[in-house]
C-alpha positions as CSV (number, residue, x, y, z in Angstrom):
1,X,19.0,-148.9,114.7
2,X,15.3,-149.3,114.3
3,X,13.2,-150.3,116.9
4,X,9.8,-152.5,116.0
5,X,7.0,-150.6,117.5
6,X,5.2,-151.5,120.7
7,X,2.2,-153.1,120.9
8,X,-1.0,-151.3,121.6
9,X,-3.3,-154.6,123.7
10,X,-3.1,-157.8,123.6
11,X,-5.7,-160.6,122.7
12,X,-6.4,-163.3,125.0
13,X,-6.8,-166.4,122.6
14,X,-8.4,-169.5,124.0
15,X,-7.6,-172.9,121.5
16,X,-9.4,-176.0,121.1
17,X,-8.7,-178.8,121.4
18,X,-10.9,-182.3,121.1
19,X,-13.8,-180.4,121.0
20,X,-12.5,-178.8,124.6
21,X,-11.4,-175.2,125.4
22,X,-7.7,-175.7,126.2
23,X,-4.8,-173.3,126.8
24,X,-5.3,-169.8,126.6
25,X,-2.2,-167.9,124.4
26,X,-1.8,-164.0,124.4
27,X,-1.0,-162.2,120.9
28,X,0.4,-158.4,121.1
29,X,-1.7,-156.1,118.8
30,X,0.4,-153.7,116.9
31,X,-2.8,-151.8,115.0
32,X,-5.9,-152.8,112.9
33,X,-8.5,-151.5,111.0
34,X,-12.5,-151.8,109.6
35,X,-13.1,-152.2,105.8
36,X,-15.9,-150.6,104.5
37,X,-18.2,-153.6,105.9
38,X,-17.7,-153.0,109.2
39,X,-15.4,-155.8,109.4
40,X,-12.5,-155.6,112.3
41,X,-9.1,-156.9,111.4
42,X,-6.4,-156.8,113.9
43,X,-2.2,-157.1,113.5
44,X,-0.3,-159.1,114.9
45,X,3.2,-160.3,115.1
46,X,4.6,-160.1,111.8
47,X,2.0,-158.6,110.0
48,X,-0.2,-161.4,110.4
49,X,-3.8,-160.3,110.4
50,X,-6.8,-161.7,112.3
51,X,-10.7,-161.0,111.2
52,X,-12.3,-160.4,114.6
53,X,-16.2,-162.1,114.8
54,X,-17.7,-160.4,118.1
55,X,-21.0,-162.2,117.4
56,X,-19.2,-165.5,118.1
57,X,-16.2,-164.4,119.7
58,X,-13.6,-165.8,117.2
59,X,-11.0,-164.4,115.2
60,X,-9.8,-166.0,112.0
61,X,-6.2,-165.8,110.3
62,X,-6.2,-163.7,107.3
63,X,-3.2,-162.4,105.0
64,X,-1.9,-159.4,105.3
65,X,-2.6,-156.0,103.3
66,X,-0.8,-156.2,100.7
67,X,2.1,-153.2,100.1
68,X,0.3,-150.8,98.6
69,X,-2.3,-151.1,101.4
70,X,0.0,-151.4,104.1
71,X,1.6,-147.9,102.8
72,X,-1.4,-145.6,103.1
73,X,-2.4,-147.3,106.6
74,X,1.0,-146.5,108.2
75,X,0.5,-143.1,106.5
76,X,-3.1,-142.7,108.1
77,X,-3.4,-141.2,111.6
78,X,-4.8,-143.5,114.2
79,X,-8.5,-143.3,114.2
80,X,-8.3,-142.0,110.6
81,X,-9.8,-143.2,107.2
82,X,-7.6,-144.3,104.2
83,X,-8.6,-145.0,100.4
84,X,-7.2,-148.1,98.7
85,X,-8.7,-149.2,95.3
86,X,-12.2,-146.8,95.2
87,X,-13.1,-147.8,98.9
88,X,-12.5,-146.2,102.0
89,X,-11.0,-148.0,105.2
90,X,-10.5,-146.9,108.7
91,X,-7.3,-147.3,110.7
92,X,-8.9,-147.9,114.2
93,X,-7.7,-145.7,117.4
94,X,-5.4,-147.2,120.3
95,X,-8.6,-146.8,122.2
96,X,-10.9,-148.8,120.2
97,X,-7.7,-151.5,120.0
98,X,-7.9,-151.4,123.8
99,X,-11.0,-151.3,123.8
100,X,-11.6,-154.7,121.3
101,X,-8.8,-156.6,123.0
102,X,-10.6,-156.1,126.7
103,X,-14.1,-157.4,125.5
104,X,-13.8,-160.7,125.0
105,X,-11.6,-164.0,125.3
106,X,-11.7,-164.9,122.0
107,X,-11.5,-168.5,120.1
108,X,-9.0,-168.9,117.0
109,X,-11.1,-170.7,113.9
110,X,-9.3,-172.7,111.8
111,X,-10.4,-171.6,108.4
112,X,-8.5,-172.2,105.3
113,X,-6.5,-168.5,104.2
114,X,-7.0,-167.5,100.2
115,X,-3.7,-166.1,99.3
């Protein structure tokens, strides 16, 4: 049997609603990385991925990597960078997970996902 892997941190996630703060959900982070921007993306559940904005403390709902992708992150150490298609990525640590979840109580934006 195999057993899904345990999450590293969780986020705290505070929605909006009517203009308003509202209830504050927590989503177990299983890994993430940067792309060669700087960018932060987090997984969650699933394999759903989230694009992390520390500047205005949101995250947005992206897709996830695609197979290929996926494949050489699992196969990079944590804290290591991978290629995929001529540009180099880097599989963030548990420590910098931790480290990202802890910082801030971040706010989901709705923005519209390009499959």
């Amino acid at each position: 049997m195999i057993h899904p892997p345990l999450p590293v941190a969780t986020l705290a996630i505070t929605t909006r609603f009517n203009g308003k703060d509202s209830s504050e959900l927590s989503e177990p982070v299983y890994g993430g990385y940067a792309n060669p921007r700087g960018e932060i993306f987090l997984f969650a559940k699933d394999g759903a991925a989230y694009r992390v904005n520390f500047k205005s403390q949101t995250l947005q709902r992206r897709p996830p990597l695609n197979p290929g992708a996926q494949e050489r992150y699992e196969a990079t150490a944590a804290g290591e960078a991978f290629d995929f298609a001529g540009r180099t990525f880097k599989r963030l640590s548990h420590e910098q997970i931790t480290s990202i979840c802890a910082s801030h109580r971040f706010r989901m934006v709705n923005i519209p996902v390009r499959s």
